[in-house]
C-alpha positions as CSV (number, residue, x, y, z in Angstrom):
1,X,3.3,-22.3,45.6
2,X,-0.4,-20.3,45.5
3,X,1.3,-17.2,45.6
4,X,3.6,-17.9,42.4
5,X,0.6,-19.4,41.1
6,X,-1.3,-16.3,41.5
7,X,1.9,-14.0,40.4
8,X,2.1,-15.8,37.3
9,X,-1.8,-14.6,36.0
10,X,-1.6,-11.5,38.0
11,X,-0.1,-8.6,35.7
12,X,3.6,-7.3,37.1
13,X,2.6,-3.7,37.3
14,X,-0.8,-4.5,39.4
15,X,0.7,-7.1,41.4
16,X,1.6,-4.1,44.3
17,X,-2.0,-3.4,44.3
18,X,-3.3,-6.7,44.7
19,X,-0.9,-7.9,47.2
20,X,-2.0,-4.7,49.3
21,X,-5.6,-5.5,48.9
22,X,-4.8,-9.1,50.0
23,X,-3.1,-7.5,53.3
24,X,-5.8,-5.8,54.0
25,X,-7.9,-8.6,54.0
26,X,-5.8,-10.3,56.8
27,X,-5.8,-6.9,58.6
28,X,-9.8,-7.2,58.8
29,X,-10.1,-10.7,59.2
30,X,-7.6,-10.4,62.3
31,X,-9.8,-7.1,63.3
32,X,-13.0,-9.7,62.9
33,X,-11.1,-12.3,65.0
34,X,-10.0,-10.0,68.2
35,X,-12.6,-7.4,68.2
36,X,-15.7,-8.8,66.8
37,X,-18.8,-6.6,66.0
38,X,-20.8,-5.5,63.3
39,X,-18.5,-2.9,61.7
40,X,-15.7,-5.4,61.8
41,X,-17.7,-7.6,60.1
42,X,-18.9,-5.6,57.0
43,X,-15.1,-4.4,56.5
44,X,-14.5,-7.7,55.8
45,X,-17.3,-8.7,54.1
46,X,-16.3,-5.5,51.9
47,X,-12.3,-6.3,51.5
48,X,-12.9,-9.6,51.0
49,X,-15.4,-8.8,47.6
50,X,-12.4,-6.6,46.5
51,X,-9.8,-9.3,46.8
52,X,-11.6,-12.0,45.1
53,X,-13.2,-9.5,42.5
54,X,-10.2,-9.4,39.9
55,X,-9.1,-13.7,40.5
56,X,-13.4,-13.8,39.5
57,X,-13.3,-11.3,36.7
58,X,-9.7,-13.3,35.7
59,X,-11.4,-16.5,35.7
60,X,-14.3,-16.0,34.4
61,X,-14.6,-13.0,32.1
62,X,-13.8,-14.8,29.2
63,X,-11.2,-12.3,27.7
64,X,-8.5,-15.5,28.1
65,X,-10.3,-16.9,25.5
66,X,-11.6,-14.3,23.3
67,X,-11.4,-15.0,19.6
68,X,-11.2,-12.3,16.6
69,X,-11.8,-12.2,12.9
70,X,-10.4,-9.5,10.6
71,X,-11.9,-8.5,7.3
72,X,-9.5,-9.4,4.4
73,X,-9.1,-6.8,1.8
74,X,-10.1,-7.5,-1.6
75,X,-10.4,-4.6,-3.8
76,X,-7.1,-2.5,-5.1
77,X,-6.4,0.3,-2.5
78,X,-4.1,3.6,-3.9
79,X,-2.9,6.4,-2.0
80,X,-4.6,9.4,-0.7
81,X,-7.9,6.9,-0.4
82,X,-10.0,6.1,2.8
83,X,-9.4,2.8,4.2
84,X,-12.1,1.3,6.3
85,X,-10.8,-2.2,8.6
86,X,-13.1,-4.0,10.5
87,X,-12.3,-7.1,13.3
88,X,-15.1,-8.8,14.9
89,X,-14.4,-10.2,18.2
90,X,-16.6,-12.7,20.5
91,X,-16.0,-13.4,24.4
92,X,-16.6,-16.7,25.7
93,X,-18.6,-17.1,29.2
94,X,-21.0,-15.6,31.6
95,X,-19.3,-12.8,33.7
96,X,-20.4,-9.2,32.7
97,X,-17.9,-7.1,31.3
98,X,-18.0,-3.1,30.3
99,X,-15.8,-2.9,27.7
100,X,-13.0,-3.8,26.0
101,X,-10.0,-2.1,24.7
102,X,-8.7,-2.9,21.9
103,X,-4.5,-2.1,20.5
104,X,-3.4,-2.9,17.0
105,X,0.1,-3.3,15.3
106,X,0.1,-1.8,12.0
107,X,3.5,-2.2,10.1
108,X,4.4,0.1,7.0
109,X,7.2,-1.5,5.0
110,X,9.3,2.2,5.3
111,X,7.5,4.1,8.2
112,X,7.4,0.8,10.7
113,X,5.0,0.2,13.4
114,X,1.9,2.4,13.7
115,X,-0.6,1.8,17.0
116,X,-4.2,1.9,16.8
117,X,-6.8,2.0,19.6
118,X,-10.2,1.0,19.7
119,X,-12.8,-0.4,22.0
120,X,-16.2,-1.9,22.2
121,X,-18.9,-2.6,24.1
122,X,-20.2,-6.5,23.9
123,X,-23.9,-6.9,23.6
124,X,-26.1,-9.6,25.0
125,X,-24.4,-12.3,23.3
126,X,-20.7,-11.2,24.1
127,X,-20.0,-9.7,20.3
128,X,-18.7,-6.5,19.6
129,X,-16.9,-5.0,16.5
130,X,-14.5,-2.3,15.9
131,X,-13.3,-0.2,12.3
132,X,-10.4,1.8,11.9
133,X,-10.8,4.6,9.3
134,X,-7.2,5.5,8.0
135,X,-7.7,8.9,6.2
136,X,-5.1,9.5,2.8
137,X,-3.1,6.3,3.5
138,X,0.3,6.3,1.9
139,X,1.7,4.3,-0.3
140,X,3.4,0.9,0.5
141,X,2.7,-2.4,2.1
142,X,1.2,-2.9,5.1
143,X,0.4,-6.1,7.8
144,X,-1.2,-6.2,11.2
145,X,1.3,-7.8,14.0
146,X,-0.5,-8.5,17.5
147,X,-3.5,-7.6,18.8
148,X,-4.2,-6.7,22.1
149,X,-7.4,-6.9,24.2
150,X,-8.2,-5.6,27.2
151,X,-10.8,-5.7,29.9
152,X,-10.5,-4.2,33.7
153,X,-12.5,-4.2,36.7
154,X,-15.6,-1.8,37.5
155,X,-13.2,0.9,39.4
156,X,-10.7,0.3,36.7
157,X,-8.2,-0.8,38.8
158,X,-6.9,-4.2,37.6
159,X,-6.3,-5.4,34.1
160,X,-6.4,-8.4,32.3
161,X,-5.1,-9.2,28.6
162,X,-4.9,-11.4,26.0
163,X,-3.0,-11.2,22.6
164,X,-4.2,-12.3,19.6
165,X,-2.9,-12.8,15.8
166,X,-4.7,-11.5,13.4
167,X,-2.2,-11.2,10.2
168,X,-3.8,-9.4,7.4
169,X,-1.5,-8.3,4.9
170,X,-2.6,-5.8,2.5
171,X,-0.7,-3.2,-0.2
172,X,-1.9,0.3,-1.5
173,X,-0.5,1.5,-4.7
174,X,0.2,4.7,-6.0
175,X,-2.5,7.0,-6.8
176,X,-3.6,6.9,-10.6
177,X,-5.7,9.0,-13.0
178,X,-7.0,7.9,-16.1
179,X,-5.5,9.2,-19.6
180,X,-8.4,9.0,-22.0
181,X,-5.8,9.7,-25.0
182,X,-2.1,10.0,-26.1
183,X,-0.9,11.0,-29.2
184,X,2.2,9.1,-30.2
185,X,2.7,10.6,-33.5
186,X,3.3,14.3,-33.1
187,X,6.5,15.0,-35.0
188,X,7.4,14.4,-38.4
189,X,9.8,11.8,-38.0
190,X,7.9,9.1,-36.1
191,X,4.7,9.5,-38.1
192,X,5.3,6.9,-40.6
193,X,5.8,4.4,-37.7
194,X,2.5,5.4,-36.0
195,X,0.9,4.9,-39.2
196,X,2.4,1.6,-39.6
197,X,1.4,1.0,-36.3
198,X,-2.3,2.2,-36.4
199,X,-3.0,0.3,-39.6
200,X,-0.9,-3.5,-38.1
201,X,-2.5,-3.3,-34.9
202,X,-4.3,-6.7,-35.3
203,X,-3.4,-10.3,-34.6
204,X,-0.9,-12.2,-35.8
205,X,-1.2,-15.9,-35.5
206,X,1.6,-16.4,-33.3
207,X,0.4,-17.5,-30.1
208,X,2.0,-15.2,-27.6
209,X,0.1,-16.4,-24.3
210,X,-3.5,-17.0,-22.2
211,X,-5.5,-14.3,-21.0
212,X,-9.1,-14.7,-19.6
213,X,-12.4,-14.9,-21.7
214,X,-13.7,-12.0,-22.9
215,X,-17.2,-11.9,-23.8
216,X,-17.6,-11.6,-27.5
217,X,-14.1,-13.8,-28.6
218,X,-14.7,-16.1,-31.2
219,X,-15.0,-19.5,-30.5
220,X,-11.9,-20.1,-32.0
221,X,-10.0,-18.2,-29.9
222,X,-11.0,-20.6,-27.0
223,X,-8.1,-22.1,-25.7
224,X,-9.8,-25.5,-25.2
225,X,-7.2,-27.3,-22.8
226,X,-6.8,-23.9,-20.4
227,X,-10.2,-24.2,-19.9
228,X,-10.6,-28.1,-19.4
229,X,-7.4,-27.6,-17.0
230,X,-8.9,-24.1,-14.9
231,X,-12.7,-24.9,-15.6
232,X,-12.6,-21.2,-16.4
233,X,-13.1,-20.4,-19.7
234,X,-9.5,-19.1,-21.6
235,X,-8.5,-17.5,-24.7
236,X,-5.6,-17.5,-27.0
237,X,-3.9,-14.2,-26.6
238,X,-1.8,-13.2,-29.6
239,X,1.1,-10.9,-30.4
240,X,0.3,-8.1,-32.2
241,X,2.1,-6.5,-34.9
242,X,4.0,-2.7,-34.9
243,X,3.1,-1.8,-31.1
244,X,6.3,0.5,-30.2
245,X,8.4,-0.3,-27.0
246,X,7.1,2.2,-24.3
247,X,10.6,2.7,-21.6
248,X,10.0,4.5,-18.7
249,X,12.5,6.0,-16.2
250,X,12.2,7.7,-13.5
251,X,14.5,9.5,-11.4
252,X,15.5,8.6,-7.9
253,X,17.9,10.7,-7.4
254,X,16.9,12.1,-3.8
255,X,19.0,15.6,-4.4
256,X,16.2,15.9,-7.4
257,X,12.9,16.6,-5.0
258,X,12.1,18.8,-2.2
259,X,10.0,16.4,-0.5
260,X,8.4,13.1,0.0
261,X,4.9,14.7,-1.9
262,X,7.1,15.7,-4.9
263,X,8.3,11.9,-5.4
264,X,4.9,10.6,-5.2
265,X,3.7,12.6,-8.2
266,X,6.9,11.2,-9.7
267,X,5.5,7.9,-9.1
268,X,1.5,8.5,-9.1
269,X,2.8,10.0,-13.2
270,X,4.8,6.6,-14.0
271,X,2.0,4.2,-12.3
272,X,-0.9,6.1,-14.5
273,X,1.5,5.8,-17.7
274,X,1.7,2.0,-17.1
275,X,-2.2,1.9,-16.5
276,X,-2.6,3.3,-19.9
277,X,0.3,1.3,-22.1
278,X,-1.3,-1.4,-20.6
279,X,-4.5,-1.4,-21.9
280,X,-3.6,-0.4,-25.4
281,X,-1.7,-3.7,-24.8
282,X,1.8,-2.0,-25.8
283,X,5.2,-3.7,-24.5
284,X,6.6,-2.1,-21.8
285,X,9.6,-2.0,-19.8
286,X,10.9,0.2,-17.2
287,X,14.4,1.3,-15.7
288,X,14.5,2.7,-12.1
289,X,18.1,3.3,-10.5
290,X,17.8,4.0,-6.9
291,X,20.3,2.6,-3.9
292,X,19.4,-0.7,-5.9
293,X,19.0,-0.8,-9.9
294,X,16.0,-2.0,-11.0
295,X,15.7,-3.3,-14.6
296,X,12.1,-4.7,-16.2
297,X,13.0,-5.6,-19.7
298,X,10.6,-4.9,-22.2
299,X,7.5,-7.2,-22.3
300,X,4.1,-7.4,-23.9
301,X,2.5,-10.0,-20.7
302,X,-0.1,-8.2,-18.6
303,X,0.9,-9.8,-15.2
304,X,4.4,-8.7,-15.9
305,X,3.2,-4.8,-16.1
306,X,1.5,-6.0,-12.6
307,X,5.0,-7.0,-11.3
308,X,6.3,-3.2,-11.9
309,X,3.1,-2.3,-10.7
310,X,4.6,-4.0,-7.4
311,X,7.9,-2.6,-7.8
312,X,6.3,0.8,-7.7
313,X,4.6,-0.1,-4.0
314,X,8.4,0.0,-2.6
315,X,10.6,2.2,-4.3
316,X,12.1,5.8,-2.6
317,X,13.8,8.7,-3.2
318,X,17.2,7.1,-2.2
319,X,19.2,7.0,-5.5
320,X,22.4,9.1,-5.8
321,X,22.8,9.0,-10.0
322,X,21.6,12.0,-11.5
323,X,19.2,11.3,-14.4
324,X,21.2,12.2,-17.2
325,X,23.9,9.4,-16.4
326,X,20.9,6.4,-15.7
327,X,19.5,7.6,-19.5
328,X,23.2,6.3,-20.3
329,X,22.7,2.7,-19.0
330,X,23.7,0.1,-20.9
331,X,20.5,-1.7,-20.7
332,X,18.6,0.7,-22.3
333,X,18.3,-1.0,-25.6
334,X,17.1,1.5,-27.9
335,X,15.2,0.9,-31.0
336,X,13.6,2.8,-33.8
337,X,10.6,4.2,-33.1
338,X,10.6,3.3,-29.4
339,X,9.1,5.9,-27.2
340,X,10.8,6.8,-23.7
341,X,8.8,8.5,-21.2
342,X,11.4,10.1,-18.7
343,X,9.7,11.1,-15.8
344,X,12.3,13.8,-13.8
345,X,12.1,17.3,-12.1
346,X,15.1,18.2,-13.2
347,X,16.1,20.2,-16.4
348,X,19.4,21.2,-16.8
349,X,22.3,21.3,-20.2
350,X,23.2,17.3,-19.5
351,X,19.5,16.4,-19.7
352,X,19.3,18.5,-22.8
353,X,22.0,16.8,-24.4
354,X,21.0,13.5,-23.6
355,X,17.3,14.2,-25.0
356,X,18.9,15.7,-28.0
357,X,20.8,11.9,-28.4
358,X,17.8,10.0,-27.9
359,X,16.5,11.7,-30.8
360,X,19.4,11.0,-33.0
361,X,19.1,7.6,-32.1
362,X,15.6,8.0,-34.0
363,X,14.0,7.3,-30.0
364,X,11.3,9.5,-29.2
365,X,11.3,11.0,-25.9
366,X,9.3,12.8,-23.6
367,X,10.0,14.3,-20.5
368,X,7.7,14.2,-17.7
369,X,8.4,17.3,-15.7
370,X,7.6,17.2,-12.1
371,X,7.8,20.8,-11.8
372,X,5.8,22.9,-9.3
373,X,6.6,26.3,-10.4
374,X,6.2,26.7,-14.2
375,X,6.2,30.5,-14.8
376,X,9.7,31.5,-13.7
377,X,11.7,32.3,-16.0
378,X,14.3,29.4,-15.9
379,X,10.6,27.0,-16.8
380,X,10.2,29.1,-19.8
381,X,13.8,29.0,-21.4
382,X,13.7,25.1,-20.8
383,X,10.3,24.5,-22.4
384,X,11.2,27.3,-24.9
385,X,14.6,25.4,-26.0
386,X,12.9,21.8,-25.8
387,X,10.3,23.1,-28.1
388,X,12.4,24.4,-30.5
389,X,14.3,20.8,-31.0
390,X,10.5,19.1,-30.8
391,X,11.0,17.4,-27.6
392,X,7.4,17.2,-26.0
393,X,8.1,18.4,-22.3
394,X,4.5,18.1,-20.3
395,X,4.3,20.2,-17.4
396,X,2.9,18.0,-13.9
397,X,2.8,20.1,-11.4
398,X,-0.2,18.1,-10.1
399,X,-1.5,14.6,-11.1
400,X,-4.2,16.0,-12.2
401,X,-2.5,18.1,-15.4
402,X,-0.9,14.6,-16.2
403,X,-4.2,13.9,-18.2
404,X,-5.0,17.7,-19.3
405,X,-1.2,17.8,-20.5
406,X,-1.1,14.8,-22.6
407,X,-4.8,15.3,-23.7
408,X,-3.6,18.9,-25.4
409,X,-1.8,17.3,-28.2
């Protein structure tokens, strides 16, 4: 019964070790029995210290015990940043301990489990901390599984754990770069809609939704019962008139990039497209057809741009529909003076033809060209031929020319 007793705490892979150290206390205590004498007597003295050294560091080092608090994260993280994680951790009772080692779970929704190790030093009142520093995390989201913690003996020869749950979840978006300006109104043909647009871009007095108080609203805006029901103070959001649909697609098709870093500009270009519709407070709506079809219709709401904004966290190259046949998708409902943002590395006669029907259709598109090599000569017959039927074609080969591109015109 003691010895299942002690099997039970005693790790599986150290239970050789301690079993042989437990032997070779019987060996000295039968030594100190038949032969007596004063080396007899310090051997066991000795053997005896190293048998009951890891059942005292078990009971009493306070690692059973030991409790842990992770720091939530608050702030919106994008890829390519720095992400600094901290976890405090404090060890119940008196016996001294060296260190402990910390493992962590990390699980990526596509990539799966990640380890990370860490370890710490407690000071005089049993506390330590650790922090993680994950350099250009990707895109995605993320939670912590178990963590482990570990303390051993001073000659590092038994172990003893504990596992602990510490679920944070947390998400890092694409990486975005601000477009200070983008002029909608190039070509002859849609200027009288931006017009009409630029001069109607006020309030109706259809109420169209709540958004939070902005300082400066006038007190008639105030929507009183929001605010009695939040204690936050609300305003009446309005529609407003002549804002054009903004559609964006972009293409999944995995044949279409060389490799994951090319589809994360892809995505990085549609993420900083929606940052920018969204605070000129334009609708928006977005059609992205990969192994599953995924269809926003076309909404003004702010917290619905945040749910493609969430879409965007999960979505791969996995698609096997060129681009040219998703532009023909049925739920694509094209009006006047809508404006469709195709973001593709691909150029080829289909996609001409299919830019050349949007236009018909009195749409005006622009394509988004993930392209890394712009000087061949296969780049300069495409932007040649686009040019000459006043398609706008901006060149990305980083995400950096996204806002240098659109800020040319």
């Amino acid at each position: 019964m003691l010895l299942q007793e002690i099997s039970r705490w005693i790790p599986r892979n150290q239970r050789f070790l301690f079993f042989s150290l437990v032997c070779s206390w019987f060996c000295s205590l039968l030594l100190f029995l038949f032969e007596g004498g004063k080396l007899s007597f310090v051997l066991l003295f000795i053997v005896t210290l190293l048998t009951l050294y890891p059942m005292l560091l078990e009971r009493w080092s306070g690692i059973a015990n030991i409790k842990g608090t992770r720091d939530s994260i608050v702030e919106r993280i994008e890829a390519g940043a720095t992400l600094h994680l901290k976890t405090r951790f404090e060890v119940p009772g008196f016996w001294p301990i060296t260190y402990v080692f910390v493992k962590d779970q990390l699980y990526h929704h596509h990539d799966g489990l990640s380890i990370l190790e860490s370890s710490f030093v407690p000071n005089y009142y049993r506390r330590g901390e650790i922090e993680y520093t994950i350099e250009n995390i990707r895109r995605g989201s993320y939670y912590f599984g178990e963590t482990e913690c570990s303390t051993g003996d001073i000659f590092n020869l038994f172990h003893h754990k504990k596992k602990l749950h510490l679920r944070v979840r947390f998400h890092v978006y694409p990486k975005t770069i601000t477009i200070p300006y983008w002029n909608l109104s190039q070509t002859k043909n849609f200027v009288s809609h931006s017009h009409n647009w630029a001069l109607n871009k006020k309030e109706t007095t259809h109420l169209d939704g709540i958004r939070e108080y902005v300082e400066g609203d006038r007190l008639s805006q105030i929507h009183w019962k929001a605010t009695a029901k939040t204690g936050e103070l609300k305003s009446k959001e309005f529609e407003r008139e002549s804002l054009p649909t903004v559609w964006l697609v972009i293409d999944r098709n995995y044949l279409a990039y060389t490799n994951e870093e090319h589809f994360e500009l892809a995505v990085s270009c549609v993420a900083s497209i929606i940052k920018y519709v969204r605070n000129k407070g334009m609708i928006i709506g977005l059609l992205s057809i990969g192994d599953k079809a995924t269809y926003f219709e076309p909404k003004r709401d702010v917290s619905y741009s945040y749910l493609i904004d969430k879409h965007l966290l999960h979505i791969q190259m996995d698609g096997s529909i060129k681009i040219h046949e998703v532009l023909k998708d049925p739920r694509l409902k094209l009006e006047q003076g809508s404006i469709m943002a195709i973001i593709t590395p691909k150029s080829n006669e289909e996609l001409f033809n299919q830019f050349k029907w949007l236009k018909r259709m009195n749409v005006k598109p622009y394509h988004f060209w993930i392209q890394k090599n712009r000087d061949d000569i296969s780049s300069k017959h495409w932007l040649r031929k686009m040019k000459v039927e006043g398609i706008r074609v901006y060149s990305i080969p980083t995400l950096r020319n996204l806002a240098t591109e659109i800020g040319r015109d």
